[in-house]
ZANURO-376099 format. One record per residue (C-alpha): x, y, z. Coordinates in steps of 0.5 Angstrom, whole numbers, plus 2048, in hexadecimal, padded with zeros to 3 digits. Example, Ala and Ser with C-alpha at 12.3 -4.5 7.8 and 13.67 -1.06 7.14 Angstrom:
% residues 2
- east_north_up
- 819_7F7_810
- 81B_7FE_80E
***
This chain:
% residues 654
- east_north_up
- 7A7_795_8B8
- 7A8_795_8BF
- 7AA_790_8C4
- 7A6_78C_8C8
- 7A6_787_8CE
- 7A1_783_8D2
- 7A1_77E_8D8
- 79A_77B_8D9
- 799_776_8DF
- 79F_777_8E3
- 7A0_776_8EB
- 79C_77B_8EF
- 7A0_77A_8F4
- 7A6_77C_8F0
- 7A6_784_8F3
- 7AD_786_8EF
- 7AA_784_8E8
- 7A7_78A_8E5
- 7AF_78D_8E6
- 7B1_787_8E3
- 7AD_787_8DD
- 7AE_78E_8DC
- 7B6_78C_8DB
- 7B3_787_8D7
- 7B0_78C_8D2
- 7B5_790_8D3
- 7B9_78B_8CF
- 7B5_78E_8C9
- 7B5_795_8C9
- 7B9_796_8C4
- 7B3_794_8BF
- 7B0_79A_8C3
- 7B5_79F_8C6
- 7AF_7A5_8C6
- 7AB_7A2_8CD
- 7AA_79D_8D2
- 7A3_79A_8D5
- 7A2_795_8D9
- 79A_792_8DB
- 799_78E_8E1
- 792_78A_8E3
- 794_785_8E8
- 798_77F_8E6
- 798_782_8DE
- 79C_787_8DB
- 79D_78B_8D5
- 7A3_78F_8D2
- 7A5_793_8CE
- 7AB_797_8CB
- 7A9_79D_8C5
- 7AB_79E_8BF
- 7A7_7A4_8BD
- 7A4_7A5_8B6
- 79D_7A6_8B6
- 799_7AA_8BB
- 7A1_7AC_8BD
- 79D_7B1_8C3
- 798_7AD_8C6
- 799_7A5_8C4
- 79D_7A3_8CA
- 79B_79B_8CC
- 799_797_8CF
- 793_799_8CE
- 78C_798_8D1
- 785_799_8CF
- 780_79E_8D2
- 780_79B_8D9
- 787_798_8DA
- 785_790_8DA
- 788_78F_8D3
- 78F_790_8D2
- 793_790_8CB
- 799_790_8CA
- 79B_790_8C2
- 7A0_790_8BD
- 79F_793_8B5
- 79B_796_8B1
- 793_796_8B0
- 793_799_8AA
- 78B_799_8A9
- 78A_79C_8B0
- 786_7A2_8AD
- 781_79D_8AA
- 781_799_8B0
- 77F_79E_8B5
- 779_79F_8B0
- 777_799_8B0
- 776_798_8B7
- 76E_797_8BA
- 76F_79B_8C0
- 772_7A2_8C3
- 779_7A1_8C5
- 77D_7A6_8C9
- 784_7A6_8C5
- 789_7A9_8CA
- 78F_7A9_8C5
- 790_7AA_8BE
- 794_7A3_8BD
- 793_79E_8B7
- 792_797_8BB
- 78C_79A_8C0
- 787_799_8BC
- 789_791_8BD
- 786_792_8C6
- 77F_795_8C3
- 77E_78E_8BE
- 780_78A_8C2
- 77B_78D_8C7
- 776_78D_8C2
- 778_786_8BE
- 77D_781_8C1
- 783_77E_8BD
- 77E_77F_8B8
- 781_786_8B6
- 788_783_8B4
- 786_781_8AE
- 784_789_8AD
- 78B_78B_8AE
- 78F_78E_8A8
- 797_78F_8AA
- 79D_78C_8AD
- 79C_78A_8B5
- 79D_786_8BA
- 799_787_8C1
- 797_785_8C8
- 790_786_8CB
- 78E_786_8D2
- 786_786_8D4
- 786_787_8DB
- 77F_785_8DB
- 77F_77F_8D9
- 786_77E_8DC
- 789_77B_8D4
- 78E_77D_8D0
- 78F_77D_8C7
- 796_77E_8C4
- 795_77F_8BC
- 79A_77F_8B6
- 799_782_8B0
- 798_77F_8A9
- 79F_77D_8A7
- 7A3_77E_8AD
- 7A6_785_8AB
- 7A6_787_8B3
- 7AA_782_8B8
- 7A6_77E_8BC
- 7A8_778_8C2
- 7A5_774_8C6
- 7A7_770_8CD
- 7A6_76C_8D2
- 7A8_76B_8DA
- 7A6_765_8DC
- 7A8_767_8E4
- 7A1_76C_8E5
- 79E_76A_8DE
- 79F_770_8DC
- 79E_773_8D4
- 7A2_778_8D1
- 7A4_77D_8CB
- 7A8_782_8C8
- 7AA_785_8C2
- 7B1_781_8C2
- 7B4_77B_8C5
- 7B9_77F_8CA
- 7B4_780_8CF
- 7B1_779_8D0
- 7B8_774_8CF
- 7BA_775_8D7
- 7B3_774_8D9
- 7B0_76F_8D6
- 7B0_767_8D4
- 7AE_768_8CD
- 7AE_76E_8C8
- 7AB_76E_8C1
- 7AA_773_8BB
- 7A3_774_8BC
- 7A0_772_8B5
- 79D_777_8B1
- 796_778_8AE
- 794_775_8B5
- 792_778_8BC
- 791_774_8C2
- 78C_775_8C8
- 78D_772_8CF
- 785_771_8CF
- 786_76B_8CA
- 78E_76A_8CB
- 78E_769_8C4
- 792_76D_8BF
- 78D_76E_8B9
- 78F_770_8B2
- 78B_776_8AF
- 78F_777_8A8
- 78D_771_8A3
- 78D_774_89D
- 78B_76F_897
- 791_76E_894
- 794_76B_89B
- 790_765_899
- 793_764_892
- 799_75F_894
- 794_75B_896
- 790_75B_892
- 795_75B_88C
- 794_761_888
- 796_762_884
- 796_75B_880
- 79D_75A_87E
- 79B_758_877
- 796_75E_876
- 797_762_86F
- 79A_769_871
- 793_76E_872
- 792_771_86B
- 791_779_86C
- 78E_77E_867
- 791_785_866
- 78C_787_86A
- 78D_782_86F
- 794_783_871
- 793_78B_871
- 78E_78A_877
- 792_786_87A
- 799_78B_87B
- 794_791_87B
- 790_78D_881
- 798_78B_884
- 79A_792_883
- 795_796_886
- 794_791_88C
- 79B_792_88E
- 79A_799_88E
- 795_799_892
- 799_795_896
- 79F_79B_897
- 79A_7A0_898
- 797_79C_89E
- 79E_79C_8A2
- 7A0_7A3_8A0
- 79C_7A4_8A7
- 7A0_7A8_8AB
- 7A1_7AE_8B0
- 7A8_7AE_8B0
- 7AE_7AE_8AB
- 7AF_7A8_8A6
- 7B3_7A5_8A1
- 7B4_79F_89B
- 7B9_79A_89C
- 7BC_79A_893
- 7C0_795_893
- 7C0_796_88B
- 7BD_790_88A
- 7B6_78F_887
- 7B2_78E_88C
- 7B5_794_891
- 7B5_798_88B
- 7AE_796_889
- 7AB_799_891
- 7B0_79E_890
- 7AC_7A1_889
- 7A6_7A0_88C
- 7A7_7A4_892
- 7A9_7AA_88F
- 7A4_7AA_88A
- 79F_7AA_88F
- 7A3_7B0_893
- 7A2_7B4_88C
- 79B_7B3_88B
- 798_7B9_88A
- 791_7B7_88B
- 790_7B2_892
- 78A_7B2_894
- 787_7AC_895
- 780_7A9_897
- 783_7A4_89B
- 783_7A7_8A2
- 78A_7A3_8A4
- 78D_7A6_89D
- 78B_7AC_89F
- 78E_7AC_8A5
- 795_7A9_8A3
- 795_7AE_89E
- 794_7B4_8A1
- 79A_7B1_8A7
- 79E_7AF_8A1
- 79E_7B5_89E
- 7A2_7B9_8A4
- 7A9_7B5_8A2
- 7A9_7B8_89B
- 7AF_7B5_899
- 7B1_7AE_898
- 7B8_7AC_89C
- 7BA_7A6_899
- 7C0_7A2_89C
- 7C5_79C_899
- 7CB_798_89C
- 7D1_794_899
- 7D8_792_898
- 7DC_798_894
- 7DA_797_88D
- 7D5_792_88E
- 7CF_790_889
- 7CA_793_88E
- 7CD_79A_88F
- 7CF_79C_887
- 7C7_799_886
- 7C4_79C_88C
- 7C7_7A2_88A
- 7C4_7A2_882
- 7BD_7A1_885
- 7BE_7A7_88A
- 7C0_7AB_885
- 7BA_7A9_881
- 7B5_7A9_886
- 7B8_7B0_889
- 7B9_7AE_890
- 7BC_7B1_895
- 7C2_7AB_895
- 7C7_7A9_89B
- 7CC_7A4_898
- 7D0_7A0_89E
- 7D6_79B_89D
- 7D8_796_8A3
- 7DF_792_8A3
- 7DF_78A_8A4
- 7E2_78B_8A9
- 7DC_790_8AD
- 7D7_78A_8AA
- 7DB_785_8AE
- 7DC_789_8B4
- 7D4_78A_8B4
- 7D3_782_8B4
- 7D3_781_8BB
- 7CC_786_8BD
- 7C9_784_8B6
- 7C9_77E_8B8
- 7C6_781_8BF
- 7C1_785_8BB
- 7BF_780_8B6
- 7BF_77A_8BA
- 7C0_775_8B6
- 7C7_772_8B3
- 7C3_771_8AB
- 7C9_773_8A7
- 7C5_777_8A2
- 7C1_77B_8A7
- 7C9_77C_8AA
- 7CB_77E_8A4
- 7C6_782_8A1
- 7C4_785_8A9
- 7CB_788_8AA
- 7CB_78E_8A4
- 7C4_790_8A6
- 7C6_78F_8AE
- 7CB_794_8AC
- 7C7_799_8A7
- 7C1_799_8AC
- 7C6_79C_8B2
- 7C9_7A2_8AC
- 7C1_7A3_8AB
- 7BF_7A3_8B2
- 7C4_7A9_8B3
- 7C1_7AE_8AE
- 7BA_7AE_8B2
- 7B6_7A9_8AE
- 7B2_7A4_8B1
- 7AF_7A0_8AB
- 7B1_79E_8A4
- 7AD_79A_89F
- 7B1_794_89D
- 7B0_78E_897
- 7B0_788_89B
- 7AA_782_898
- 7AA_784_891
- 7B1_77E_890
- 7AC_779_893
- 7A4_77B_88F
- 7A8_77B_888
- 7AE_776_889
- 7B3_77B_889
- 7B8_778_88B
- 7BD_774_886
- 7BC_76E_889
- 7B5_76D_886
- 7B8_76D_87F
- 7B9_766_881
- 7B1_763_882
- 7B0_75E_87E
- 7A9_761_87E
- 7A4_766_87F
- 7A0_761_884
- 7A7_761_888
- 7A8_767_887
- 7A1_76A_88A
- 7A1_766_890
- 7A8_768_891
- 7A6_770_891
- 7A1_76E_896
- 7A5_76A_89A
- 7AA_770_89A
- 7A5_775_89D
- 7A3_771_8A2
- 7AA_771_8A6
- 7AC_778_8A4
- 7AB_779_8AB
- 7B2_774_8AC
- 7B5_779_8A7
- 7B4_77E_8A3
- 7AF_782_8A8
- 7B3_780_8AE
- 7B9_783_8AA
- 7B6_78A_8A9
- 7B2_78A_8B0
- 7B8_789_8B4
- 7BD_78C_8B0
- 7B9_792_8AF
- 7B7_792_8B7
- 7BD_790_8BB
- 7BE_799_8BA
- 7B7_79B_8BA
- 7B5_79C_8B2
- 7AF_799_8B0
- 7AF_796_8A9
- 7A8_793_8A5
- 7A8_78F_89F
- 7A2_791_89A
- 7A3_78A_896
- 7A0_787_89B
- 79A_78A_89C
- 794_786_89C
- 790_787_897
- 797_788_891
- 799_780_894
- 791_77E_892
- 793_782_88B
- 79A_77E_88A
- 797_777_88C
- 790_776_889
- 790_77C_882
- 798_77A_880
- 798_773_87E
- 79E_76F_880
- 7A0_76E_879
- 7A1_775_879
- 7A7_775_87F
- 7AB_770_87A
- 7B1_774_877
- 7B6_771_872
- 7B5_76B_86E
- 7AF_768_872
- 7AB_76E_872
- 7A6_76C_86D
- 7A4_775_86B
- 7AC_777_868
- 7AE_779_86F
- 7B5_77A_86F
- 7B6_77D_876
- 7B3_77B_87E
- 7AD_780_880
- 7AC_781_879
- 7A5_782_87B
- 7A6_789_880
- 7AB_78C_87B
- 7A6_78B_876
- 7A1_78E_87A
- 7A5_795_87B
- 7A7_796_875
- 7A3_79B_871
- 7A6_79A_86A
- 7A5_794_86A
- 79E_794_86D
- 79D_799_868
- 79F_794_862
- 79A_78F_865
- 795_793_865
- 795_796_85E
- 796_78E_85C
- 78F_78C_860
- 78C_792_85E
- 78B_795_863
- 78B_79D_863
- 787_7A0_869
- 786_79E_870
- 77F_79C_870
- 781_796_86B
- 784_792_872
- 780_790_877
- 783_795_87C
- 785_79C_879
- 78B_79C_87D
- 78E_796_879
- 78F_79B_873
- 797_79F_872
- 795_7A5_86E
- 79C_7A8_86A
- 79C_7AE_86F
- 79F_7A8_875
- 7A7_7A9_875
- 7AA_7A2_877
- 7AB_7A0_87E
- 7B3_79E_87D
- 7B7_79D_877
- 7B8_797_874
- 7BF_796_877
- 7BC_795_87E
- 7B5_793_87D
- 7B8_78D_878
- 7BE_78C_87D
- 7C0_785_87F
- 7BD_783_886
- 7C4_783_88A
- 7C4_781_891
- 7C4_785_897
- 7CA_782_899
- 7CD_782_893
- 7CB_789_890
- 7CF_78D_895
- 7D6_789_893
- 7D7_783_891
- 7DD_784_897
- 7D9_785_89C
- 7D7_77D_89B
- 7DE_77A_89A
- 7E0_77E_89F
- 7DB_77A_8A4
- 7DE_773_8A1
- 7E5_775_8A1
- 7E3_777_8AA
- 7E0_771_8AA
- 7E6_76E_8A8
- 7EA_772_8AF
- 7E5_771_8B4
- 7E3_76A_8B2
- 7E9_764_8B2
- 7E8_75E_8AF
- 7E8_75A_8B5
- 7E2_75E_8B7
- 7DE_75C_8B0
- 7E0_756_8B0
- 7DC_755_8B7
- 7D6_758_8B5
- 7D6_754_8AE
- 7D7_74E_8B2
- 7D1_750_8B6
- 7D5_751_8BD
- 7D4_758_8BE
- 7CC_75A_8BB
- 7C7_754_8BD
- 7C1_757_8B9
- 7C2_75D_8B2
- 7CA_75C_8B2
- 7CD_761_8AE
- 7D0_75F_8A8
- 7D6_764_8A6
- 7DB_768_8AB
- 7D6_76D_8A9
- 7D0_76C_8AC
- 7D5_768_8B2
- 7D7_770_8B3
- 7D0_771_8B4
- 7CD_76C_8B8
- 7D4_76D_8BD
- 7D2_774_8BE
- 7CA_773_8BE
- 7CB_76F_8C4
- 7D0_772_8C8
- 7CB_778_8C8
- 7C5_773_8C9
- 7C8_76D_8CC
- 7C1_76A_8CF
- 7BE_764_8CA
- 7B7_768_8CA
- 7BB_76C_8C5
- 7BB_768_8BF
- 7B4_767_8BF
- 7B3_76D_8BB
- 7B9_76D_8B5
- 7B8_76B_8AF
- 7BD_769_8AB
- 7BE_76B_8A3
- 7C0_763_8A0
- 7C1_764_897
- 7BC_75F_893
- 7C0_759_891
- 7BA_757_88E
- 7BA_75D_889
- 7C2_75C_888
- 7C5_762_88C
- 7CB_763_88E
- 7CD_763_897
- 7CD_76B_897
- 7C7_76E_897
- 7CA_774_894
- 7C8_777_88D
- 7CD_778_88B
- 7CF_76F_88C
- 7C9_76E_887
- 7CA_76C_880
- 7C4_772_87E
- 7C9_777_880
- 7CF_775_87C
- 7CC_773_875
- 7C9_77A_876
- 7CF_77E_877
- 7D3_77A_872
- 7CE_77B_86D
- 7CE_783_86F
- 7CC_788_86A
- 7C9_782_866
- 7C5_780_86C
- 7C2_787_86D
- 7C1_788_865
- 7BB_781_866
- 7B9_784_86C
- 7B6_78B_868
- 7B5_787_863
- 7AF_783_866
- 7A9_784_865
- 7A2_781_869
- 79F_77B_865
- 79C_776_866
- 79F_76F_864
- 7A0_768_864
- 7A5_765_86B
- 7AB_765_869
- 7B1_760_86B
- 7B3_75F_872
- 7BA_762_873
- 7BE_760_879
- 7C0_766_87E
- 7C2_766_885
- 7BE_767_88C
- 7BC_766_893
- 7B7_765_898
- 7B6_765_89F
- 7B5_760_8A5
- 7AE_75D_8A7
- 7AB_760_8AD
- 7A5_760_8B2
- 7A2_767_8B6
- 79F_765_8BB
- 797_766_8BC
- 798_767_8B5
- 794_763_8B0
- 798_762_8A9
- 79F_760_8A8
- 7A5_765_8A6
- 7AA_762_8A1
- 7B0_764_8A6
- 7B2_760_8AC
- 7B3_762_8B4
- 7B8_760_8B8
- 7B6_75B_8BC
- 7B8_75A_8C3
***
């Protein structure tokens, strides 16, 4: 990932401004410390600060097309640009070996229409000369940073990859919404990415009185053998790399999960593929023979001692790193000027990660694969233990990937970007979300006493998936006894296939970030908050003296709020935040900890018994059980501007 930034339509008779927009992108060069270039056509410019990764000798942006009148200035990876340059109608002189400049010749040749094509994580600004208009496009999910403004003085449009370049210039400020592009032709902002699935809160799918799906043996041996080898493929995919990398191992399923992947595709004896871009990342990968993999927490935290039985396992290259309380307080104040937001979860959960990155950016490593997304496809999180349904459930999940980019993905963005470390994140690959949201019914995401299968643990369904033994009990009971007896042979786990990670990390309980590092490091914060923020103080935000619009409700996020707005004090600011707020309707606690939820209790209280039922149950279709109260959480409603669907998360509005 890189840095971007564009000014489009800005006063021509303003001579100073390219010095100025250059010191405006330098705002962000720690997203791109390895070069800076700067492209001007008149009254449009376009900016660019490098983060050198793919195509490290020639890739210097922006870049242009053969005769200079399209320029492009591009943040992220196209992971199929092999295959994409193939596809082109006409010759084309690539004059670098970058990724993203494959994205000049299809937009020559096919307009908007090549975004469609595109397979990775990116946020790009494009100027034709020609034509004299411009796009700006992100990717799918909004795992890159993207943000759009207004100046009303010169009518002018801008963007950059974060706010920090655009609050001292412009009257309004947005996160640019993700899945969508805009074109200055139309001055429209279109969406490009609308899988089917999007559509199922509307139109109420699943019904909410439907019997759970009854699957065959067989059935269900597809459904994990297509879940694990989509997800594989996905990792393959982002193994894309001409410089050194890593695994972000908290310990936890998810990380843990990547992290295995990773390495048994580095061990493949045999990597030759059919695939052109498969070949490619193949033989660059193949150059970092050895897996570094990288963890953090308080001394003695769950995630250090877990991280460190999976390493072991896997036999990576492990760095262990321990923060104090009092270095993660001491941090809050850039995070905050990192991140850009005064969310409490994403505060609490960036911090470590903020202060991991720096320790990973220092060892020459520049890219880490991470396991963000998979919490919100298979309703990891413990509060999903309290949805009353599988409907509800479902339309959760959708709704939580819709705003990953207010949470999740900012997080990992950012507190990877503010030292120049690029992470990706396989469990939101495309064509893995189309396999979790339509072949995995929702029914299967249900755990503990609602789920109608036995399933006693969340993400039963990915951790059956990657469980060789048990696939293998599975397919002697469905008589299954070669690869061609599935519809894709791949499916099939023959007896020589060692396991992914032991049963101790793969059947681990689901522990926050914020929480997994040390359960201190949260009352740390809460006991802070306290100091910081005095009674008198709350009861004015309570009364709703201090905030008009999205007021903090504990002393808390009034300690985030307090600094956000110090560092950004211009209302155009606001408009950009999400707020985590707990579903009530669901019957969660205020605190969006894990660790508040009633889930994470019984779990722990039960111990040795708990797990003994978690190893004990097996896939089975059977009638819906019981509903069981547990606790939860939801976010506020919000609507992205040129955006055609409503996200369940609510802007600040001013």
């Amino acid at each position: 990932m890189c840095g971007i930034f564009g000014a489009f339509g800005f006063d021509a008779r303003d001579e100073t401004f390219r010095d100025r927009a250059i010191a405006l992108s330098k705002r962000i060069r720690h997203r791109g410390p390895d070069w800076s270039g700067v492209k001007q056509h008149k009254n449009n410019i376009l900016c660019h600060e490098r983060l050198a990764i793919v195509g490290v000798d020639s890739g210097a942006q922006p870049l242009t097309n053969e005769d200079d009148s399209i320029i492009l200035a591009a943040n992220g990876e196209i992971y199929n640009h092999v295959s994409l340059r193939k596809s082109l109608k006409k010759k084309h002189e690539f004059k670098t070996h970058s990724d993203c400049e494959v994205i000049l010749y299809l937009y020559e040749e096919m307009g908007t229409d090549f975004i469609t094509l595109l397979d990775g994580m990116f946020s790009f600004i494009l100027y034709d000369a020609k034509k004299d208009l411009y796009i700006a496009a992100r990717d799918p999910i909004g795992v890159t940073t993207l943000y759009q403004g207004w100046r009303y003085s010169d009518n002018s449009t801008w963007f950059a990859s974060e706010m920090k370049s655009l609050h001292d210039e412009c009257d309004r400020v947005i996160a640019f919404p993700p899945g969508h592009f805009y074109s200055s032709a139309t001055g429209e902002t279109t969406r490009y990415y609308n899988p089917t699935w999007f559509q199922h809160p509307a139109k109420q799918f699943p019904a909410a009185d439907r019997p759970a799906p009854k699957q065959s043996l067989k059935e269900e041996l597809e459904m994990y053998g297509n879940l694990r080898t989509t997800l594989e493929a996905s990792v393959k995919k982002r193994l894309m790399s001409d410089v050194p990398f890593g695994v972000l191992l908290s310990g936890g399923l998810d990380s843990s999960l990547i992290s295995s992947i990773a390495m048994r595709i580095m061990n493949e004896e045999n990597k030759s593929s059919d695939d052109d871009d498969v070949k490619s990342i193949m033989s660059q990968a193949s150059a970092w023979p050895r897996l570094h993999s990288f963890s953090i927490g308080l001394k003695g935290s769950p995630d250090l001692a877990a991280a460190r039985r999976a390493a072991d396992f896997l036999k990576t290259v492990h760095h262990e790193y321990t923060f104090t309380v009092q270095e993660g307080l001491d941090s809050i104040s850039d995070v905050i000027y990192n991140l850009e937001t005064y969310d409490v979860t994403t505060v609490r959960a960036s911090t470590p990660m903020w202060l991991l990155s720096r320790k990973i950016k220092a060892m020459g490593v520049k890219m880490v694969l991470s396991g963000e997304g998979a919490d919100e496809v298979y309703a990891g999180y413990l509060y999903f233990h309290a949805a009353p349904d599988a409907q509800s459930l479902h339309h959760e999940t959708i709704s939580r990937i819709q705003n990953l980019h207010t949470s999740d993905c900012l997080r990992a963005n950012k507190s990877t970007m503010a030292w120049g470390l690029e992470a990706r994140v396989p469990f939101l690959d495309k064509a893995f979300l189309d396999v979790s949201m339509l072949q995995v019914p929702p029914e299967r995401k249900l755990s503990g006493a609602k789920s109608p299968y036995g399933q006693k643990m969340e993400k039963h369904v990915v951790r059956m998936a990657f469980d060789v033994h048990k696939i293998r009990e599975l397919q002697k009971k469905a008589g299954v006894t070669k690869p061609s007896d599935l519809s894709n042979p791949a499916y099939f786990v023959h007896d020589t296939v060692l396991p992914y990670l032991p049963d101790e990390i793969l059947w681990r309980q689901k522990e926050q970030f914020s929480d997994g590092v040390g359960y201190s490091w949260i009352d740390g914060l809460k006991d802070n908050a306290e100091k910081v923020v005095s009674d008198q103080e709350f009861e004015r935000v309570k009364s709703g003296w201090m905030y008009k619009e999205d007021a903090p409700t504990t002393k808390e996020g009034v300690w985030y709020r307090r600094a956000f707005e110090k560092l950004f004090p211009q209302r155009a600011c606001l408009e950009s935040v999400v707020r985590w707020i707990p579903r009530k309707d669901w019957g969660c606690p205020e605190d969006p900890s894990g660790r508040a939820q009633k889930a994470h209790n019984a779990a722990y209280e039960k111990g040795a018994e708990a797990e003994a039922a978690v190893e004990e149950s097996a896939p089975s279709a059977a009638a819906p059980a019981a509903p069981a109260a547990a606790a939860g959480g939801k976010k506020k409603k919000n609507k992205n501007k040129g955006g055609d669907s409503e996200q369940a998360s609510k802007k600040a509005k001013v």
